[in-house]
N, C-alpha and C positions, 0 to 999 in steps of 0.2 A: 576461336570464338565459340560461343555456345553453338550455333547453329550451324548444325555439321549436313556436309555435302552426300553424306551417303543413303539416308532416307528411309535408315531401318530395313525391317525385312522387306521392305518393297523394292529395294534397291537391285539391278541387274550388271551386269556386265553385256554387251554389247559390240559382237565384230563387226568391223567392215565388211559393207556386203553392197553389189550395186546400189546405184541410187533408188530411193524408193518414187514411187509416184505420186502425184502431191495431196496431200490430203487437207482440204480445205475447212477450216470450220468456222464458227462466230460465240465466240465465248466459252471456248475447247468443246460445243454441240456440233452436231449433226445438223445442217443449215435447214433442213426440212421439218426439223423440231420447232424453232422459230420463225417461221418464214410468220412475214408481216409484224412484227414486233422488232423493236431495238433501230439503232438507226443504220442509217442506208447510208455505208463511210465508201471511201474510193479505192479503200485499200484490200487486201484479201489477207485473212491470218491463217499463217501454219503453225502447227504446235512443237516445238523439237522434240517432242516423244515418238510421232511421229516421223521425223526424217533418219534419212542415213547418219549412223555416227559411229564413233570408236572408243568414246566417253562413257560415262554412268549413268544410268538415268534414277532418276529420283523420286520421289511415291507412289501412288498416290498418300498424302497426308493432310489431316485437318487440324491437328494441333499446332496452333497457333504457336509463334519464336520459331517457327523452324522455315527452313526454306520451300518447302515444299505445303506447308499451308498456302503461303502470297502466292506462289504460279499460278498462272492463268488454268484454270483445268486442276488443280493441286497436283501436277506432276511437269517435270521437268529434265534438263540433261547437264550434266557436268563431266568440263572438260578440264584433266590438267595441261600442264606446257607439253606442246608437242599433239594435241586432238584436236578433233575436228567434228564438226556436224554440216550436215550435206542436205537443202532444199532443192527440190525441183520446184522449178517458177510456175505455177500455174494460166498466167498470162503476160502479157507483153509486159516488160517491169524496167523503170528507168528510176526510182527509186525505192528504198528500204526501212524501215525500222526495227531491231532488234532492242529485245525485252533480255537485260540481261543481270546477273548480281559478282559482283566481284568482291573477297573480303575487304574489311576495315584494315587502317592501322591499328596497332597495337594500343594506342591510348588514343583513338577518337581521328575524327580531320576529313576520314579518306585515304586512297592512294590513286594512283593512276596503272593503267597496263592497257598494252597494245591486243587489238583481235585482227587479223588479217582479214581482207573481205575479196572471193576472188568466184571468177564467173565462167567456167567454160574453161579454155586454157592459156588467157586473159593473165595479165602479173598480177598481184593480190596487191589491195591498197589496204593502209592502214586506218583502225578506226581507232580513236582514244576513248577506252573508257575509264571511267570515276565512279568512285563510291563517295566521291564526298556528299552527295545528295541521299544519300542512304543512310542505313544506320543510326538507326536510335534506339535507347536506352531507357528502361528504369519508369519510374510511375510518372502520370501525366502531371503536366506536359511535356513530360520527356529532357532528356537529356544526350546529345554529341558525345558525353564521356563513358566511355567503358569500365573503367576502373571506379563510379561516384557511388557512394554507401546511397543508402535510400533518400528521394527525393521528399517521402510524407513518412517518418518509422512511426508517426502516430496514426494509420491509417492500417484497416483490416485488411492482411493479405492473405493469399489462398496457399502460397507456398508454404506457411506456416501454419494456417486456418487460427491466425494470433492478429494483435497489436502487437507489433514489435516492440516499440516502447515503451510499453505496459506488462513487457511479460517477462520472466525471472528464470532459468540464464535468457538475455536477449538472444533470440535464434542468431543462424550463422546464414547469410542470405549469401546464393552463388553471386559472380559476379564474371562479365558481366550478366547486369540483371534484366531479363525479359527484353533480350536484341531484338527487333523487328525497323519495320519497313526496307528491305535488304533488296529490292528493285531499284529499277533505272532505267532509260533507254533513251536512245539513240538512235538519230536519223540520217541518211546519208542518200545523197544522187549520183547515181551510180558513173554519170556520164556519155551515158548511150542508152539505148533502149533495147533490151534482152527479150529476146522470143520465148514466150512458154515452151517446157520442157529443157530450158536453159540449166544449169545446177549451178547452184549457189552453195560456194565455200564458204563456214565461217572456222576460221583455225585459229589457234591459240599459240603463238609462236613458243619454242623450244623456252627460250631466254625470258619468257614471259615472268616478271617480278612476283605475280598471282600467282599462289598456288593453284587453284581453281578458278576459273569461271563457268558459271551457271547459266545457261538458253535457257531461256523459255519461249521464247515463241520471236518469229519473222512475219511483219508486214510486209508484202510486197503491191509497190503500186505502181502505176500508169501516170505521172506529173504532166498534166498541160504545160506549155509554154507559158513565159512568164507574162502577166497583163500588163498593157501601156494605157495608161490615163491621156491624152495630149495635151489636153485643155484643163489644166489644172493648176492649182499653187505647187509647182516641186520644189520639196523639200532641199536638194542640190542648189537650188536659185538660191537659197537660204541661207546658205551655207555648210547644211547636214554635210557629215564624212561615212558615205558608206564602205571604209574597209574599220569602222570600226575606232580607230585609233584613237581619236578626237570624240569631247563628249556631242552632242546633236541637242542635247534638251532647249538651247536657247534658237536653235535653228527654226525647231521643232515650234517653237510658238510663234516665234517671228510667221511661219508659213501659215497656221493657223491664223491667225490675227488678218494677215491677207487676205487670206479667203473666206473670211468673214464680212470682210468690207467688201468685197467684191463679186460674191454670191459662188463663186466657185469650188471645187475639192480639192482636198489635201491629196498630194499623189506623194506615195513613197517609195520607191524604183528600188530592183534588186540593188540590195548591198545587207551590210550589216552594223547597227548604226547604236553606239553607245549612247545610251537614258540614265542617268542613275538617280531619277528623282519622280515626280507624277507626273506627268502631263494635263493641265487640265483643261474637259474640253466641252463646249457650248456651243450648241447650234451650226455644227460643223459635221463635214462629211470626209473620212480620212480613210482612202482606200492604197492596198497594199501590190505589190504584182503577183500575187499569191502567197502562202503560209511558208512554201520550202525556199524563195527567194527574199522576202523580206524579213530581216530580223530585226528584231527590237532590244538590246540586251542589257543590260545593266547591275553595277552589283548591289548589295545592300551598303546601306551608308549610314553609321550610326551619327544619332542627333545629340548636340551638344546639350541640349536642355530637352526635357520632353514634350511634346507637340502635344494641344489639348485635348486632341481625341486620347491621348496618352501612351504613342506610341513612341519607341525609342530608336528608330530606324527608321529609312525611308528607302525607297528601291525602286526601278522600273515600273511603273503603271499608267494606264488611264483611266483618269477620274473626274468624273461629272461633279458640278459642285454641293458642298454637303446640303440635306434637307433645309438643314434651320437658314440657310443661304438661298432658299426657295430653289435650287435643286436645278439639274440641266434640260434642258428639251431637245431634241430636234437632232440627237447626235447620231450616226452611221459609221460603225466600225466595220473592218472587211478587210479581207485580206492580206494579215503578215500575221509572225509570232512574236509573242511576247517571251523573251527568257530569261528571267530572274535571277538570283543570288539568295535563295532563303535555305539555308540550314540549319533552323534551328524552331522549334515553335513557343511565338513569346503573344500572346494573345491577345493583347492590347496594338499590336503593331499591324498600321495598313500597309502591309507589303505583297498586296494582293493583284494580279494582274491588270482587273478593270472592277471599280469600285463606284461610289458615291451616290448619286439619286441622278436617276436617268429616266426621263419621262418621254413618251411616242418619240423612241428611242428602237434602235439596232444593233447586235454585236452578228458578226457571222463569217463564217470560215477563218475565225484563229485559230492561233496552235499556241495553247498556255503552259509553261516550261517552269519548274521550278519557281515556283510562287507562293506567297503561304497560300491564300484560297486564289481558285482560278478568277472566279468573277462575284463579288460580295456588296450587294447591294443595301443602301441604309434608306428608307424610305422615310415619308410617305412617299412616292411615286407611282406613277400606273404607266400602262402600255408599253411595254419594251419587250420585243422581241431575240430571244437566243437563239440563236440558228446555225447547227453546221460547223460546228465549234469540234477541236480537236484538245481535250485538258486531262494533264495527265504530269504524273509524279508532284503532285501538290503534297505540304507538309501539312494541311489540313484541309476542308471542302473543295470539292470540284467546283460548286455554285453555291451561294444562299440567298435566297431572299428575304431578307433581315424587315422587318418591321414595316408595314404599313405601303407592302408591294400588292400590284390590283392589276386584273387585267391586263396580264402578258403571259409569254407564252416561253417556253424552255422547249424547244422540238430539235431533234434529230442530231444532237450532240451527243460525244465518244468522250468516256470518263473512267480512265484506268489508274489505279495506285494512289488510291488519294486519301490521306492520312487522317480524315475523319468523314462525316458524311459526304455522299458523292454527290448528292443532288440536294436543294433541305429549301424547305418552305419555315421561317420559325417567328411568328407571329408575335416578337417580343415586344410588350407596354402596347402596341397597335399592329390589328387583324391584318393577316394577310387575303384577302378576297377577290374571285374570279379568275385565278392562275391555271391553267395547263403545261402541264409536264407531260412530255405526249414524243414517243419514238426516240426514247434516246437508249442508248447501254452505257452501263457503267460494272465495271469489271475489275472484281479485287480490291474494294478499300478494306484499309489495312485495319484501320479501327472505326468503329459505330458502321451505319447501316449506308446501302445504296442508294435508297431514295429514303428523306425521313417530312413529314408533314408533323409541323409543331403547331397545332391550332388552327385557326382560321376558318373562313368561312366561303361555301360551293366552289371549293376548288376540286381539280380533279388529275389524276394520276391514267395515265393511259398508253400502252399498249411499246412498254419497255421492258428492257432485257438488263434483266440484274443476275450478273454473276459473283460466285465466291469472296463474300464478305467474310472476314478474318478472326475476327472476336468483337465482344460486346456490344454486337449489333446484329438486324437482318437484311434481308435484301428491302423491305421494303417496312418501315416501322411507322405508323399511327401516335404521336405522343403526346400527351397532356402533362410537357416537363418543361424544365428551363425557363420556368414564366409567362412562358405562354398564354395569350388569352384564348378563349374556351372553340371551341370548334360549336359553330353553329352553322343554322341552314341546311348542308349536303356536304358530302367527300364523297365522290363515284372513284374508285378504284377499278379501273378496267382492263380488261385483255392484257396483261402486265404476264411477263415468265421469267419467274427465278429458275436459278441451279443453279446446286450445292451449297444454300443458304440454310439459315437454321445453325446459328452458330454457339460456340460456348460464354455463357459470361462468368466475366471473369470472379464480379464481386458478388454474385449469386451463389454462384458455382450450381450451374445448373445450363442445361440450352434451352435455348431461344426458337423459336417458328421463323419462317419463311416471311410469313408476313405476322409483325409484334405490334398489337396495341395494349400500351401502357400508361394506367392513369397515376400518376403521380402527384402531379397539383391540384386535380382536381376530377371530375365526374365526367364520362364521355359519353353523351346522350345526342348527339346531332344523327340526321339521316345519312347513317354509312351504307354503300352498297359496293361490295365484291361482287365483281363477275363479269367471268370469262378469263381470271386467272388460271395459268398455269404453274404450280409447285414440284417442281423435279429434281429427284436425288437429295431431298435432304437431310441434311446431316443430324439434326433431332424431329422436331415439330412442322409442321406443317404451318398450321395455324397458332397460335397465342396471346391470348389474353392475359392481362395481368394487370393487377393494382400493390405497388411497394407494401411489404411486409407494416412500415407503423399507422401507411393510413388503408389498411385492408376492409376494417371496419367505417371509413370513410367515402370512401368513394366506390362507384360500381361503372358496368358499363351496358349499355341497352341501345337497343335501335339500329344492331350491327348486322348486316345479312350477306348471305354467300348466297349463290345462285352461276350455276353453270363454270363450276370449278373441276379442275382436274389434277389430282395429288398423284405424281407417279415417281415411289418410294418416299419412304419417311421411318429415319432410324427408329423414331420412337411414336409419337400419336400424327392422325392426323389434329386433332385438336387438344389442346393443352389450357383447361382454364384455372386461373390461380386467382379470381374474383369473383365480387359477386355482378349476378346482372342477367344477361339474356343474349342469345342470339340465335338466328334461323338460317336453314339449311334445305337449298334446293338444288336438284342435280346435280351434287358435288359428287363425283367418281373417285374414289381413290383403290390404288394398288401396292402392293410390296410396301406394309405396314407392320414395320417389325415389333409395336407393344401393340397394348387394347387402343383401340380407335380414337374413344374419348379419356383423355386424361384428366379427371374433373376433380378438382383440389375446393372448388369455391374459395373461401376467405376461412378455411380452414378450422372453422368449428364445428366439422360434422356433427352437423345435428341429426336427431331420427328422421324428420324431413327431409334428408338427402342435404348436396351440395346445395351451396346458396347461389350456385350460376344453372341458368337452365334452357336447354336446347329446346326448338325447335322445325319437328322434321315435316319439312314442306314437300316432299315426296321426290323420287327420281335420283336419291343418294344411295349410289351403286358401289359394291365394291364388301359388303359387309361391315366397313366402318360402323357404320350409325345403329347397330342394332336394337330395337325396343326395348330392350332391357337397359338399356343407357339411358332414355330418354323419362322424363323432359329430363332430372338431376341427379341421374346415382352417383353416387361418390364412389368416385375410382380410383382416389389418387397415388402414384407412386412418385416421390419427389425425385428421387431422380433414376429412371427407368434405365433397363441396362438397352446397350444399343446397338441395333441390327443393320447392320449397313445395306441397302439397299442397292440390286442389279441398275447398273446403266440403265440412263430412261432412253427408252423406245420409242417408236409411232404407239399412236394412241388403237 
């Protein structure tokens, strides 16, 4: 496969040497870099760059298709058959999770291969891992097949800097073409409860069918006992089959419908209980005996004719009823996972974990598995609270709130490997207004940005942890695209901390800031306020503005201000503007600034009046960025600046 295990010059060899001592972090930082931002999960992460091993380890890298872009931290370890990598537990641990990549088949699917998983001097149990949830192909929306010629050959690519189908000999595109999303993981209960300073084996048996498997990183956590509902509708009285075998969906309403007429909740007891359809649900309270005891599974199921939302599948979920249906009230999710069957992304299909119009509404403490979006909401709706939520390896969004969501609240949710925005507010045909996104991390989506706000009105973004987004997005993006209507009133953007965002795009070919606002459809004039962001380690820009190349002369952007920001490193500016418009600058600090400060392009008719974008310096911007002679609009611009990689961020 294109994306090879060894990681370029970054690449080491690695003896066995005692175990090491456990080195804790939270989005491969130093936990005192974030402290008070990102969410507060139960589990503790190790990096395998990190731990003991006998394996390879792998970049750091940011070029996107390779394995070592997607790691948590851009670095990672690979073991062949016969290696091993060695955690020391840092606290009492009765279960695990391991982030792991194993290759494709040769023409698409997956394979399967064993990891041994072994504690002390304990016999090792086996974990099964799969790539069939991996591995995808070729331009969007992608493609399963390795071997498929181009999905759009009438569409500009960068590999060629052509239209394939427009140009004379037709280039020769590698194949396979542009592999990514090559994670996965895995959760297991160990059985017992292991004392910190325990070691933890993960080996790669001799006979292993994988030539390689890839770590990236070990959860280790402390699982309460499982919760008992008493006084409830169970699902078992229903007839659910918790080993799975038998489907549960008709159980599953049967026991809903009960407890509907009898004021009671849904209780669903450890087992693991086959769905392969929606579940839909109203004014009902269905709780779980926890996320690692109860499962929800089911595969996808294609539809014989297409359903009118126009999806051609149907799969595990739970769904409030749709809008134009006047929408569900009163629902309380909690407590189990949802695990799906979605391999593939067909965009039209609700095969989404928990969906529909959900109004003074709860989801909280899932664990969302293999879904296309974790939780995708279609309003009007208001008040629903997300809370606590574990989603992760989605083939697209972690969350969206889709159209005409108001007054609710997204807090303290864990959002890793998710195949398009992690987080997304997208105000499409009607506004999204009064939402909080507030303490969550999302870490690693593979394409577009970590948190994206598409419009709307006094919402606000607060005090999250956005790590290593992939390409053609940043950790946290501003956008006037996809139809959106217009962003009025306020957007406060607060206390938020990327790393190693600022990524490349692809059809630009140029990088992106930390934090991207982009007018597209239209002009972004609402009261923006930045501040008390933190931007560390990134990989171009800091900041970015921009308006698309045909309507640069159409739209601008004003009304946007920073205040008590701190930039520590930035390959290329900390600000980068490619518009016309305005913004102000107060206490922004920045450090290890590998080009000029301001990268000021405006809308690119250098005129003898300078750029047509013009700063504003409100005083207290430390660091020499901001120098007077930049100010209010010299044109600076270099399109694409060469790039300094910046030292590990530090204490401030």
């Amino acid at each position: 496969m294109a994306a090879t295990v060894t990681g370029g010059a970054g690449a080491a060899r690695a003896e066995a040497t005692p175990p090491a001592p456990p080195v804790v972090t939270r989005a491969a930082l130093d936990p005192s870099l974030v402290a008070g931002r990102g969410a507060d999960v139960g589990f503790l992460e190790q990096e395998a760059e990190h731990a003991t091993t006998n394996g390879t380890l792998i970049g750091p890298g940011r070029t996107a298709y390779t394995l070592a872009s997607e790691a948590s931290g851009r670095r990672a370890v690979s073991l062949a058959p016969g290696q091993f990598v060695e955690f020391t537990l840092p606290a009492a641990t009765n279960a695990i999770t391991v982030r792991y990549s194993i290759p494709d088949a040769p023409t698409g699917g997956g394979i399967t291969a064993p990891l041994d998983v072994s504690v002390g001097r304990r016999a090792a149990r086996t974990m099964t891992l799969t790539s069939q949830y991996a591995w995808l192909y070729n331009q969007y929306p992608f493609s399963n097949d390795p071997t498929a010629g181009l999905l759009h050959p009438d569409w500009w690519i960068t590999e060629c800097s052509c239209v394939p189908a427009a140009t004379t000999p037709t280039p020769t595109i590698t194949r396979p073409f542009r592999p990514h999303h090559f994670y996965d993981e895995q959760r297991m209960l160990l059985g017992r409860t292991y004392p910190a300073g325990s070691v933890l084996r993960l080996a790669v048996p001799a006979s292993s069918v994988a030539p390689w498997t890839v770590i990236d990183l070990l959860d280790s956590e402390l699982v309460a006992p499982p919760r008992v509902v008493p006084v409830a509708a169970n699902v078992l009285a229903f007839g659910a089959d918790p080993t799975g075998r038998r489907d549960s969906a008709g159980a599953f309403d049967r026991a809903i419908a009960f407890a509907r007429r009898t004021k009671l909740k849904v209780y669903l007891p450890p087992g693991t209980y086959q769905v392969n359809r929606h579940i839909v649900v109203d004014d009902v309270t269905i709780e779980g005996a926890g996320n690692w005891y109860t499962i929800v599974k089911g595969r996808e199921v294609p539809l014989d004719t297409p359903a009118p939302d126009g999806s051609v599948h149907t799969g595990v979920g739970f769904y409030g009823r749709p809008a134009s249906a006047g929408g569900s009230r009163n629902v309380h999710l909690s407590g189990f996972a949802i695990e799906g069957d979605v391999r593939e992304r067909i965009d039209t299909d609700q095969v989404n974990g928990v969906g529909g119009a959900l109004s003074h509404s709860s989801i909280d403490g899932l664990y969302l598995h293999h879904t296309k979006v974790g939780l995708w909401f279609d309003g009007p709706m208001t008040d629903l609270r997300v809370t606590n939520n574990v989603i992760v390896d989605q083939i697209a969004d972690g969350l969206n709130f889709h159209t005409g969501v108001t007054n609710s609240v997204v807090r303290n949710n864990f959002v890793r490997n998710s195949g398009d925005d992690g987080l997304a507010m997208w105000s499409e045909k009607t506004g999204n207004a009064g939402n909080i996104i507030d303490r969550n991390t999302v870490q690693s989506p593979v394409l577009a940005n970590g948190i994206a706000v598409y419009g709307g009105t006094d919402n606000t973004v607060s005090r999250n942890l956005v790590a290593d987004p992939v390409r053609e997005g940043s950790a946290i993006q501003v956008g006037s695209r996809f139809g959106a209507e217009p962003f009025t009133g306020h957007l406060w953007i607060t206390e938020n901390t990327t790393a190693r965002a600022g990524t490349y795009e692809l059809n630009w070919n140029i990088g992106l800031g930390a934090i991207w606002f982009y007018a597209l459809d239209r002009s972004i004039d609402a009261d923006i306020q930045v501040v008390g962001d933190h931007y560390l380690d990134n990989t171009y820009n800091a900041i970015m503005l921009v308006s698309d190349w045909p309507v640069k002369d159409r739209y601008s952007m004003t009304n946007v201000h920073f205040r008590d920001v701190r930039v520590d490193g930035a390959g290329t500016s900390v600000v980068s503007a490619r518009t016309a418009g305005s913004a102000s600058f107060a206490n922004v600090d920045a450090r290890n600034v590998g080009a000029v400060g301001v990268n000021n392009c405006g809308s690119f008719h250098f005129t003898p009046a300078g750029s047509e974008f013009s700063l504003t310096d409100l005083g207290g911007n430390d660091g020499g960025w901001l120098a007077p002679w930049l100010l209010p609009n010299t044109i600076t611009c270099d399109d694409r600046p060469p790039v300094v990689a910046p030292p590990p961020p530090s204490t401030w």
